[in-house]
N, C-alpha and C positions, 0 to 999 in steps of 0.2 A: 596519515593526516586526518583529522578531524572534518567532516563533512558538514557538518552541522551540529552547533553546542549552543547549549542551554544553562547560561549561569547563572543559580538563583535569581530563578525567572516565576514574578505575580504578576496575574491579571486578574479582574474582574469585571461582569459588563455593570450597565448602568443599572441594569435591573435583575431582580432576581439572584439568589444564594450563590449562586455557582460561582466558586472562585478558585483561583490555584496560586499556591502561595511557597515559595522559595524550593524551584524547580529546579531541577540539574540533571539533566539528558543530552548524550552525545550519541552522534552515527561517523564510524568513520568511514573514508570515502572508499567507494565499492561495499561497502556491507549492503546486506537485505535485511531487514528488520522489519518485523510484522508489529502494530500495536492494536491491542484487546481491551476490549472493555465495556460494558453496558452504556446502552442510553444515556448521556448526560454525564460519563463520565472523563469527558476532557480530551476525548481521541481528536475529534474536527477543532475544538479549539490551539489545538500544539498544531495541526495543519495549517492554520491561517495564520497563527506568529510565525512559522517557520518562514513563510515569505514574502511577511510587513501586511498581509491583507490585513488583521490586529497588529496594533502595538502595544508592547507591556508595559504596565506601571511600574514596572520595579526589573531589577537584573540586568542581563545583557543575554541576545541572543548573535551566535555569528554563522556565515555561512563562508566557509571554507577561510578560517581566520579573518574576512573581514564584517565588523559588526553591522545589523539590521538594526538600521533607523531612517526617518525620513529623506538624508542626502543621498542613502545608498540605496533607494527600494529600487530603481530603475536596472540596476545592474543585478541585484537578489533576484529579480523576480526574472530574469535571463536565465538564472543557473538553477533555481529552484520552481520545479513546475509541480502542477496542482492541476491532478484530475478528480472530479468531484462526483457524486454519485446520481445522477440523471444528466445524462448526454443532452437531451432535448433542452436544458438550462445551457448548455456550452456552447449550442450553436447559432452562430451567428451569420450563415450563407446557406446560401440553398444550394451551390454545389461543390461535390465535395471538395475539390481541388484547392477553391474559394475558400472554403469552411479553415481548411489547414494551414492557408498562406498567411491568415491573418493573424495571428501574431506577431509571426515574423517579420509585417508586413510595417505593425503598429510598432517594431523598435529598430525600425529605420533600414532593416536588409536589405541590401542590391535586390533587382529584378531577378535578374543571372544564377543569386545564392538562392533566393527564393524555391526557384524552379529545381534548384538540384536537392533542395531543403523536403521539399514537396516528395520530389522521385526518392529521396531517403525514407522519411518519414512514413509513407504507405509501402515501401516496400519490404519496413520494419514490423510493421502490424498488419504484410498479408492483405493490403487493398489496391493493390497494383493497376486492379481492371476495376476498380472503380471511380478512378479518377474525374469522370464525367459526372458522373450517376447524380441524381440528386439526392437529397442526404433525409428527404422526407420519404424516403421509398426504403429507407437501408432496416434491418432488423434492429432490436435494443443491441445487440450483440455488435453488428457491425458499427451503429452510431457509437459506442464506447472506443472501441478502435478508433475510429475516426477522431475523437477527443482526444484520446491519446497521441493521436500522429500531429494534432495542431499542437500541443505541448512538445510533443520531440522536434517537429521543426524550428524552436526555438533554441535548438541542443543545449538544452540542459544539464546539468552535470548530477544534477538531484533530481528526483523524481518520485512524487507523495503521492499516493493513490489513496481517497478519503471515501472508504465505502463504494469504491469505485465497479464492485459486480454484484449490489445489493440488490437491484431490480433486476436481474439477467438470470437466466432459467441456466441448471447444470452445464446445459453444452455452451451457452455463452458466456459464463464463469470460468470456465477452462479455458476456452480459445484467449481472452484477458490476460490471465495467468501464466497460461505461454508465452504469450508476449511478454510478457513481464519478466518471468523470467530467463526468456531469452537477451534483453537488452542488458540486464545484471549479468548474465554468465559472459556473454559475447563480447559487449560495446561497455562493460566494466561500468555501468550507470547505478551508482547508488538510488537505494530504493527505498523509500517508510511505504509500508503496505500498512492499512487502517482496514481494519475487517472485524466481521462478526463469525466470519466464518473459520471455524478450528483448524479446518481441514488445510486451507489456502498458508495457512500460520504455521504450518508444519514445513513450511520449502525454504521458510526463512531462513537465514544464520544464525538470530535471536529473538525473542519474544520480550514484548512488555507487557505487563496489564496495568491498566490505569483505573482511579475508583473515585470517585470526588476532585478530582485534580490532582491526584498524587498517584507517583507511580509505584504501586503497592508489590509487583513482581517483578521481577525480571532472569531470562537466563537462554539457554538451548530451548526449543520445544520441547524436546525430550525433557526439559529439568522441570519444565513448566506444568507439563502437560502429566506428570505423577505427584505431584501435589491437589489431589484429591479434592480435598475438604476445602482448600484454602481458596480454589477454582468454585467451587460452589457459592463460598462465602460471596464474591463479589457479583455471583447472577451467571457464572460462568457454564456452560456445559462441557463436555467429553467430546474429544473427535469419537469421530463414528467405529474408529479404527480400536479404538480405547476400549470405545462400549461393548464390542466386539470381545476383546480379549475377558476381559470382566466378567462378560456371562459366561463363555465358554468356562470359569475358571467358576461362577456360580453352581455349574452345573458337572461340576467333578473331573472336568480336563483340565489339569495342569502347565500352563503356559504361560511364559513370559509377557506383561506388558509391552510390547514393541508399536512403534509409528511406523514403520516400514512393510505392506502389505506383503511382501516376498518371503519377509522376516516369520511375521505373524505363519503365513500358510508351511515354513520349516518346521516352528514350531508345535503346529497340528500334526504334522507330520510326522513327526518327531514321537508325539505323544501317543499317535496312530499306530505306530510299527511298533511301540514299545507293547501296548497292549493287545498287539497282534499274536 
């Protein structure tokens, strides 16, 4: 079943070039799907039609077959949650507990579901003992988590992370990501991951790249991520894992292009004993 589709789908804002014009993007439900793209190119804006924060001037957008428009955002914006990239913008309590409930709070939950909503929610993203804590003391890393546990407490059935580990140092990018993809392996929650980051785009099921509002790629990581030239063209870099194999291959070792870092060190290995 289809999680969320996009049928020749235009927008543009009131000001300024940027526009996207007869769009067609599906996720079905349970996939992970990473979307790529430079600056400006349409990644946050397909975040916000996805669950009415925009509406489009043109197409139809649905989520889980029934369509996003003004009578239905109250229920879209239930099943489609939206974590955004500065935590410090999401919070609205000063403790954590508070910080979580409120959504849930704001679309009419029992007390009773709340609190079990809560104990779910942080003990999905690993904040268990901080329930108390105040949420101006927590690191970038834990306040992202915590963003995410007030969107999971609404359970969600989708879930769009928009730049969501832009501001977070390696070790809190990772912690993120595990959660993330633990809620997609585990608890079966389809996921748009929105990143700049190659690396994070490689756990996906699929990749997209978007360039001006249109979506100029799409396939595997792996289909995505050996298209060279075409990744350039739109301001794109190489996972690290790529640039990796590349030189070694600059530099007269013979090895396969692989995303898989187990993969990659066979292959040295490989090339190692050969010329042993």
């Amino acid at each position: 079943m289809k999680a969320l589709e996009f049928k020749d789908v235009s927008f543009s804002y009131d000001e300024g070039p940027f526009k996207i014009e007869h769009l067609n993007f599906s996720v079905e439900e349970g996939e992970f799907v990473a979307v790529l793209g430079h600056n400006g190119s349409g990644k946050s804006t397909l975040a916000r039609l996805s669950n009415g924060i925009l509406e489009p001037d043109g197409g139809t957008i649905s989520v889980f077959g029934t369509e996003v428009m003004s009578a239905t955002f109250f229920e879209t914006r239930k099943q489609v949650g939206v974590v955004f990239q500065n935590p410090d913008n999401q919070t609205v309590a000063s403790i954590v507990e508070d910080d979580v409930a409120f959504g849930a709070e704001n679309v009419g939950t029992s007390r009773e579901e709340i609190g079990r909503r809560i104990d779910f929610a942080l003990s999905a993203v690993g904040m268990e003992d901080f329930r108390t804590a105040s949420v101006a003391r927590l690191s970038g890393g834990q306040k992202q988590r915590i963003a995410i546990a007030g969107v999971l407490a609404l359970k969600p059935r989708i879930m769009i992370l928009d730049e969501s580990t832009a501001m977070l140092d390696p070790r809190g990018r990772k912690e993120i990501i595990d959660v993330v993809l633990r809620l997609n392996r585990e608890e079966k929650m389809t996921v748009v991951l929105i990143t700049h980051f190659l690396e994070e785009a490689l756990l996906a099921d699929r990749a997209i790249v978007m360039n001006r509002g249109e979506i100029v790629m799409q396939g595997t990581p792996g289909e995505i991520f050996l298209r060279h030239d075409e990744l350039f063209t739109y301001g794109l870099a190489l996972p690290r894992i790529s640039k990796i194999a590349l030189r070694l291959n600059e530099g007269g070792m013979s090895v396969k292009e692989v995303l898989d870092p187990k993969k990659l060190a066979e292959e040295i290995a490989g090339e190692l004993s050969c010329g042993s």
